[in-house]
Structures are given as C-alpha cells and as structure tokens.
C-alpha atoms as one frame of an Amber mdcrd trajectory, in Angstrom:
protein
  40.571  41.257 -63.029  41.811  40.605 -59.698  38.685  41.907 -58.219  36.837
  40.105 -60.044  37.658  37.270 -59.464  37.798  37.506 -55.594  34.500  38.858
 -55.977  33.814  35.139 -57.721  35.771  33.531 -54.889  33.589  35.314 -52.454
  30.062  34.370 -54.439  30.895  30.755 -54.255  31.798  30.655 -51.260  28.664
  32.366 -49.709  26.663  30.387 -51.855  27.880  27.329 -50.644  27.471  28.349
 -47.236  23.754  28.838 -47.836  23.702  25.392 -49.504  24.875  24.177 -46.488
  22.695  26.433 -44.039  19.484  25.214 -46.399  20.390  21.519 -46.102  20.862
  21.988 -42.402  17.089  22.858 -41.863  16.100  20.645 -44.532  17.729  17.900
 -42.486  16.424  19.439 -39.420  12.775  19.218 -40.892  12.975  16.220 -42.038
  13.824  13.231 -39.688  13.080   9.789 -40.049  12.384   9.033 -36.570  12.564
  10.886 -32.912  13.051   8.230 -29.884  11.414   8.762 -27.127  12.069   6.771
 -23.160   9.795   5.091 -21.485  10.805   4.291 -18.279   8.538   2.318 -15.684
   9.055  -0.933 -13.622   8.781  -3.493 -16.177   9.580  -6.536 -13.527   8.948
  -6.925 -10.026   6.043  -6.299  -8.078   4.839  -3.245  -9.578   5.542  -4.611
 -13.286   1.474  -5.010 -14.340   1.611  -0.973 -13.630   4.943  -0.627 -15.836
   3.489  -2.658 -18.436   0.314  -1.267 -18.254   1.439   2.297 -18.842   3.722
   1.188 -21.661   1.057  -0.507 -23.717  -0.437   2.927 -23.861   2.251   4.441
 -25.004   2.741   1.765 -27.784  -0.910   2.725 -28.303   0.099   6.409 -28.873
   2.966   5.877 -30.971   1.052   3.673 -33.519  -2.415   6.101 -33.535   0.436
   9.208 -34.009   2.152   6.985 -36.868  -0.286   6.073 -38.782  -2.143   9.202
 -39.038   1.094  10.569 -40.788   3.786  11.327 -37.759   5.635  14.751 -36.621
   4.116  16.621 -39.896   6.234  19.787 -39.151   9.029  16.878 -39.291   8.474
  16.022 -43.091   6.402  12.812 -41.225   9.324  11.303 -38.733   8.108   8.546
 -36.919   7.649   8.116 -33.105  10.357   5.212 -32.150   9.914   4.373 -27.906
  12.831   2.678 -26.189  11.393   1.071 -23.214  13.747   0.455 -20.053  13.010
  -1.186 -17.033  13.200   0.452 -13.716  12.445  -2.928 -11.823  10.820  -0.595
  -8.838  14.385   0.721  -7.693  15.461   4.535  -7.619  18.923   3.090  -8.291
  18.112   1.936 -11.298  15.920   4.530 -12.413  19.327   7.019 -12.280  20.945
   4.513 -14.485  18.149   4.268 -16.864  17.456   7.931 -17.488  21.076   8.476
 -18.134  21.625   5.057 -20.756  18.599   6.455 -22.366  19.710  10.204 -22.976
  23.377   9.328 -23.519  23.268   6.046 -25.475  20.055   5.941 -26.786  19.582
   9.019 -27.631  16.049   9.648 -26.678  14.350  13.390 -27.326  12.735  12.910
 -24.279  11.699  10.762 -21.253   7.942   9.590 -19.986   7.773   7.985 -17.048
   7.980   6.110 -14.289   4.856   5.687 -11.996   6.868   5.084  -8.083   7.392
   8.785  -6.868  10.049   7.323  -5.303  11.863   6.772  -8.530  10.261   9.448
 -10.237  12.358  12.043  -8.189  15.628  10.656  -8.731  15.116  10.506 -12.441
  13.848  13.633 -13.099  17.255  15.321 -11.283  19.711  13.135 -14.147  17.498
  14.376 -16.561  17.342  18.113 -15.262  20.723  17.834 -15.181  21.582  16.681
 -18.766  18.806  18.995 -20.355  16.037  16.386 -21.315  12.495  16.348 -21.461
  11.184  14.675 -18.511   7.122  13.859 -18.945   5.755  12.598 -15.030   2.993
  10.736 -16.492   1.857   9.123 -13.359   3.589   9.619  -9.695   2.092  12.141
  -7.288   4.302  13.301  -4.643   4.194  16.616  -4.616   8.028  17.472  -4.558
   8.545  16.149  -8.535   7.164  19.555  -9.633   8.635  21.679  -6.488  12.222
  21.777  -7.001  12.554  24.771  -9.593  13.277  22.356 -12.881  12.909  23.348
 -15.811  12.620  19.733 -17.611  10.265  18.379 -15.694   6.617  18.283 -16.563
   3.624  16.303 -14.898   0.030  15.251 -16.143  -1.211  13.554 -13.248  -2.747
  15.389 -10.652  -0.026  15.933  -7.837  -0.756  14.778  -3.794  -2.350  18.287
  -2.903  -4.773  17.163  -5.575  -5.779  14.553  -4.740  -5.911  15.422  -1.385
  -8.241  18.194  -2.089 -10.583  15.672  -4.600 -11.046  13.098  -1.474 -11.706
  15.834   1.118 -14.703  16.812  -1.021 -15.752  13.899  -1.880 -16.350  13.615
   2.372 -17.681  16.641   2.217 -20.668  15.864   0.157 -21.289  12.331   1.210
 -23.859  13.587   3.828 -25.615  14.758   0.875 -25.408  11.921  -1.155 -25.577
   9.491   1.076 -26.594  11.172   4.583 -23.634   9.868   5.770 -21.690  12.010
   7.983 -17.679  12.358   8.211 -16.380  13.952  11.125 -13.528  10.890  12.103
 -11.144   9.979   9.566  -8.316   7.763   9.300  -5.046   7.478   7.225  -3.662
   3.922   6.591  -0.517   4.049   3.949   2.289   2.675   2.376   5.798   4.518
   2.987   7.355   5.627   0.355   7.150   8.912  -1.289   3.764   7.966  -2.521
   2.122   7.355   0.611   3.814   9.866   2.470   3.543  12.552   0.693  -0.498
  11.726  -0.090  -0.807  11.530   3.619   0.653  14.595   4.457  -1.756  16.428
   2.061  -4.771  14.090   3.464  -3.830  15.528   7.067  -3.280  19.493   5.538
  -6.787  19.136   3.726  -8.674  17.415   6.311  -8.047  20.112   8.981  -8.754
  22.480   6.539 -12.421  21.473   6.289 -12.978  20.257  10.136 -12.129  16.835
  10.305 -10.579  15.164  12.863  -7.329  12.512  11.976  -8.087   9.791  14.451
  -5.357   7.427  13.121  -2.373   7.667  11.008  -0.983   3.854  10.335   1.766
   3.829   8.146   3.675   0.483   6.845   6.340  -1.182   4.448   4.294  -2.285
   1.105   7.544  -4.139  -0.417   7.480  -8.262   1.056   3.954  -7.696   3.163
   2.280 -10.227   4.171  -0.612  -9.256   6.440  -1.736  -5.809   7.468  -4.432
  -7.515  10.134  -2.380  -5.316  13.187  -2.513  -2.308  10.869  -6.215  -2.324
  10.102  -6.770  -3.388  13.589  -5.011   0.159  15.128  -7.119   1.715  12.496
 -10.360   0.196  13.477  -9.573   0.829  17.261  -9.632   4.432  16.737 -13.476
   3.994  15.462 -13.139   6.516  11.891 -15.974   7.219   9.955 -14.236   6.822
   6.683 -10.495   5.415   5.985  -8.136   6.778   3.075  -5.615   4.647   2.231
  -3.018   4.850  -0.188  -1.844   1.595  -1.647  -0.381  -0.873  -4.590  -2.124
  -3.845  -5.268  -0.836  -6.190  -2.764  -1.375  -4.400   0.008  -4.532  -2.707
  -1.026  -6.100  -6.804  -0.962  -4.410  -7.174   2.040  -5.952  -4.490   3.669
  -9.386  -5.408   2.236  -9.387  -8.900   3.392  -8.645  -7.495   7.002 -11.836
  -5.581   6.554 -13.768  -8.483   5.732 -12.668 -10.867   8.201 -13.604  -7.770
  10.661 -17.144  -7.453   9.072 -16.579  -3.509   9.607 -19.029  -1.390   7.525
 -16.810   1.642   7.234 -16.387   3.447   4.107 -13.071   2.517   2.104 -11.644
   5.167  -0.200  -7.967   4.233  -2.009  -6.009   6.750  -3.727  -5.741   5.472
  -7.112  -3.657   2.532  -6.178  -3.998  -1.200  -5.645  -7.922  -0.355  -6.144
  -7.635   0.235  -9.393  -5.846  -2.216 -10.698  -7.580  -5.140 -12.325  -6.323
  -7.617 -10.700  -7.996  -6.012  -7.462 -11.577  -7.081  -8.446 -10.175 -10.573
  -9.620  -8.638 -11.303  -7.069 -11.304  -9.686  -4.472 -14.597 -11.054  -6.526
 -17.690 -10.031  -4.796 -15.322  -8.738  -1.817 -14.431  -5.589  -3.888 -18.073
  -4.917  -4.056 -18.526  -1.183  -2.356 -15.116   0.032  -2.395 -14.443   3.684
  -3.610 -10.790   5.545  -4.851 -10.406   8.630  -6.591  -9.187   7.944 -10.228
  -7.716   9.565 -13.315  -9.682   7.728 -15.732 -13.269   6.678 -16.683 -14.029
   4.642 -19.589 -18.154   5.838 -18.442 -16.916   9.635 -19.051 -17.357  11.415
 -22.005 -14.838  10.003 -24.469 -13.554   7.463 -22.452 -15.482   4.721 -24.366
 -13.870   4.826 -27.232 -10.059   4.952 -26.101 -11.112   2.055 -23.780 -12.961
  -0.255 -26.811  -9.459   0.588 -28.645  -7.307  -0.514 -25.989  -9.296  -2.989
 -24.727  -8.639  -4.554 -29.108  -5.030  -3.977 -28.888  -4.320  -5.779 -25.331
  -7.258  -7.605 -23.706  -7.950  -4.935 -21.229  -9.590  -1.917 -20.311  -7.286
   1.199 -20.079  -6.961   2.228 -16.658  -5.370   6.380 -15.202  -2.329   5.027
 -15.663  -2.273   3.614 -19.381  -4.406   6.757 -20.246  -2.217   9.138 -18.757
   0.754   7.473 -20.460  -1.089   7.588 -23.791  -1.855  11.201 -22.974   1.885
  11.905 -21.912   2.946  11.313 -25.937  -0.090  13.498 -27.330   1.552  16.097
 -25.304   5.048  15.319 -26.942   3.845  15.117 -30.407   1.626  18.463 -30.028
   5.029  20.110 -28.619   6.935  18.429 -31.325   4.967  19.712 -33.837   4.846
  22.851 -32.241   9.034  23.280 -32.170   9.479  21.847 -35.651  12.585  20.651
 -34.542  14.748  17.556 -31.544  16.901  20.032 -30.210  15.781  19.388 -26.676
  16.237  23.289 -25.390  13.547  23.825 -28.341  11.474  21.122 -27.418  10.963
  22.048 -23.556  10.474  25.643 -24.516   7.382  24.118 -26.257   6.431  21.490
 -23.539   6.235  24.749 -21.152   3.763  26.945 -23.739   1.538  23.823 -24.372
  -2.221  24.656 -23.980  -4.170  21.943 -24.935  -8.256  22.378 -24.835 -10.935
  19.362 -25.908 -10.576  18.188 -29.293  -8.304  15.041 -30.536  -5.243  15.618
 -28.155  -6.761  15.689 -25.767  -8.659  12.173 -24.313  -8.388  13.072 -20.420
 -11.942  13.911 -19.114 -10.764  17.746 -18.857 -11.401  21.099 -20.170  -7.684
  21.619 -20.594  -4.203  20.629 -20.300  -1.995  23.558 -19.368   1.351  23.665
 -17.049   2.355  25.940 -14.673   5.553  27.473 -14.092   6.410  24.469 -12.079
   5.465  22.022 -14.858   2.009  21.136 -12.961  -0.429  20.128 -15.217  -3.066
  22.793 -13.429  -5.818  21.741 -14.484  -5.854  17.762 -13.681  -8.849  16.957
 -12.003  -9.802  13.006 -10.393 -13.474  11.023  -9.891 -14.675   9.302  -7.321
 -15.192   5.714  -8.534 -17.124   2.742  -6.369 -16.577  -0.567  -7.530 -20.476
  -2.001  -8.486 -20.990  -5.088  -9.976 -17.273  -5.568 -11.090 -16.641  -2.389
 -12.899 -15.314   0.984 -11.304 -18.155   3.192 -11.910 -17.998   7.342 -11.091
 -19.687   8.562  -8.439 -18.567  11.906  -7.925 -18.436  14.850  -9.005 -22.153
  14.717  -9.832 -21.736  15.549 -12.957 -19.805  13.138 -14.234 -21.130  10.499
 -12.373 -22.554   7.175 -14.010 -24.561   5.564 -10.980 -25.748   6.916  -7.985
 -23.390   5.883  -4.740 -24.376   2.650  -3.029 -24.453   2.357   0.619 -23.012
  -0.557   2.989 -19.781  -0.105   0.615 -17.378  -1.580   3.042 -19.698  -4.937
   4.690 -18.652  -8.526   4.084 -20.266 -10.092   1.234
C-alpha cells in the first residue's frame, strides 16, 4: 500500500510538471504581441530622415499584421516603440537601454547617424539584444566582433567600391574621362569613414585624390570656401558625402561658380526630397549612389503603397527600414520563440532570396559572420526632370546618363 501510493504521489506530480512544461511552450507559442525599437532622430535637423525611416517601419508592421502576424507565434502582433535619438550619441545610449530594460523590446532597428549607430549597438551588445543597422555606413558598426549586431545597408567599403566604378565606366557612357577626383565631406563617422574608403578605392583603380575638404555639417551656413579649395584643385569629378543642408549648400556654391564638373553624393542630402524642392531646376544633373529605386524591378509597387499611406515616395532609407522588419519577422518565424539568444541565432542563419521578403532590388539578403548584409549592392541615380532616375549599373538603369550634369540652369 505504501508503495502504492508513493507511486501515486510520484504520477501526479510528474504529470503536473508536464502540465506545466506544456503550458510553458504553449505560452511561448502563443504571444499576443512582440515589441520591437525603433530608434532614429525624430527631432532636430536630421528628423525628416528619422521620420522617414519610421513610416516604413509602421508600413511593415501593418503589411506583417494584417496578413496574419508571427504565424509560428499562434499570430502575435508586431507592436514598434519609437524613441527619439534627436541626432545625439548621448542619447542614443539612453534610448537603447530604456527600450531593452523598460520597454521591453525583442529587438532594436535603427538609427541612420553612424555616429550614433556605434554607440548603440555596444549597450545593446552588451545587454544581449537584437540590434538591426538599417541605414548608417561606417564601416566599424559591423567590425567590432558583435554578435547582436546586424546591418542591411551596404557598409562605406561599399559604397566606395559602387562610386569607383561608376568612374570607371563613365568614359564609356559618357566619354568622359576621370583621372582627378576630389573628396568634399561632412565629419562625422559618416563622412569620414566614406572618405577613407573613397581614398582606399580610388588608388586602387588609378585615380589621383586632388582634394580632400572636410567640414562641420551641424549649424553650417555656407560651404562657398569649401567648394572653392575644391574647385582650385581642378577635379574631374567630386564625391561628396552629405545631409541635406549641406548637400544644398554645396550645390548652390556650384551654381554661383557656373562649374560643369560632375557631382556624385553618397546617398545623403541628394536624396532627400526636400533636395529637388528646394534646388528646382538647380538639382537638374546631379548623380549619388542609392539604395533604392522605385524604376527597379519591384520598386513600383512598394513606392505607389507608400506613396498612399504618407504622401511620399519611399526613399533607401524608408525601404531599408521596411526591409529591416521583413528580416525580423522571417527570423521570428524562423525561432518560433522572443527569447533574444534564440532570436539572434536566427538573425545570423537568415538567407533571404527574391520572393515577398524580400523588396530590395537584390538577388539575396545574407549576413556574414560580421553581421554584413554581403550582398547589398547601390545604383547610380541622376536627378532628370525632378525624379532620381538609375543610371548605372546598365542593367538596371532607366535612362541613359545626361551630360552637362553639374552647369547652372
């Protein structure tokens, strides 16, 4: 009898351990909703870039919503917490850590300013979350050995590279030879790093760096002795890397100088669409490289869908951003679970080729063992009549290039 019934006390106990054990991964499939950060400069002078990459995130979270949510999650619910860098690497640290610790969040997306980007990424490395670069470029973010960390964007070296062909093959596209080339750039970790990369790939393929101008973005007010040290040195082609307010300032300079040198921006103030409003016919001509096309194969659609939800067309930022939370929700289906060990594991094996989660104009989305997104790739846009329009490589290219790119109107 005694045996018996500790062999009874024994049963019920075991079984209500594997009650317990089954309503632990019940409750671990089935959550209502997963938070996710987004962190960008949401004031300031960098806040139409903040907001910009925000709205597609919004965009992302309702599309991945209303087609059902985190399936392998019984259908939880993407939830974003925005914060507000306001520009500052100060406040970026404080950000990323209110988000993990009080919010809560699975994961982080953010924050466009390499600058901020770095410090971020280290609180989050350091308390174990998710950290998905969709837009800041220095190369360092992906360099450091973390484990948390993972980029979209194309990093500096790529775009770099991207430009320095682009030279390459302007004598055949436009007969147009580039021997003389100079670098005019903001200072932070965005400009410096870009031109650092610009100077490695340039000597790589036999170009000379006449000039390399650098200056403080933050407060300018005229870059006329800038451009003017870069004109003296008589370039055949000038990259710059910008935001938007000095990336006008630097164009009007141009104008008033009537030079007819080809301008090429590195996905900064150029793209922006404030640049052409602001610029009218005086944006006429100008090239950058650029993450996004709405002309490429695909990019209609996303762009006639953003364009309904907030007025504008989607630019490399907001499309990267929108891209940054496919990648979450195919790793969070993936993992079938928030524990965030589980969820980077899957961030790190993700392998996404062409079909509907993937809306970059790429083959593939893959990262490397540094968290590189290796297979990012960048056009050439010009701006022509109004509308950034690719131009290189040729095979994605919409128009043909258009010569005396950089005369006054």
């Amino acid at each position: 009898m005694q045996f018996i019934a500790k062999a009874a006390i024994y049963l019920i106990v075991g079984l209500c351990l594997l009650s317990v054990a089954c309503q632990q991964k019940s409750d671990q499939n089935e959550v209502d909703s997963i938070k996710i950060g987004a962190l960008f400069p949401l004031s300031g002078d960098l806040k139409d870039k903040g907001i910009d990459s925000i709205n597609g995130i919004l965009l992302a979270a309702e599309d991945i919503n209303a087609a059902g949510g985190i399936q392998s999650l019984g259908g939880a619910r993407l939830e974003i917490t925005t914060a507000d860098t306001r520009g500052r690497p100060d406040i970026g640290i404080s950000e990323t850590r209110r988000l993990i610790k009080n919010e809560g969040v699975a994961a982080i997306v953010g924050t466009y300013q390499s600058s901020v980007t770095k410090p971020a990424t280290r609180v989050a490395e350091q308390l174990k979350t998710p950290f998905v670069v969709s837009i800041s470029v220095a190369n360092i973010i992906t360099e450091r050995g973390f484990r948390y960390t993972f980029r979209i964007q194309p990093k500096a070296t790529f775009y770099a590279r991207d430009q320095v062909r682009f030279l390459k093959n302007l004598q055949r596209l436009a007969g147009y030879h580039v021997g003389r080339v100079a670098l005019l750039h903001e200072n932070t970790d965005f400009g410096t790093s870009t031109a650092l990369a610009q100077k490695v790939a340039l000597r790589k393929h036999g170009m000379e760096v006449v000039a390399d101008v650098s200056y403080r973005a933050a407060g300018v007010t005229t870059l006329k002795t800038e451009v003017s040290r870069v004109l003296t040195a008589k370039p055949d082609v000038i990259l710059t890397v910008t935001y938007l307010a000095d990336s006008l300032l630097i164009r009007r300079a141009m104008l008033e100088a009537g030079v007819g040198i080809p301008l090429v921006d590195t996905a900064g103030g150029a793209v922006s669409p404030e640049y052409i409003q602001a610029l009218g016919s005086g944006a006429e001509g100008v090239l950058t490289v650029a993450e996004f096309s709405k002309f490429a194969a695909g990019g209609k659609m996303l762009n006639r869908r953003f364009r309904e939800r907030y007025g504008t067309d989607i630019t490399g930022d907001s499309a990267h951003a929108y891209q940054a939370l496919l990648v979450l929700k195919d790793a969070l289906e993936r993992c079938g679970g928030v524990e965030k060990d589980r969820l980077r594991n899957a961030l790190s094996a993700t392998d996404i080729q062409k079909g509907p989660n993937l809306v970059l104009p790429a083959s593939r989305l893959r990262f490397d063992k540094s968290g590189q997104n290796e297979f990012a790739q960048l056009f050439v846009v010009q701006i022509q009549d109004g509308e950034w329009v690719p131009v290189w490589p040729e095979t994605y290219a919409a128009a043909a290039l258009r010569l005396g790119w950089a005369a006054a109107p």
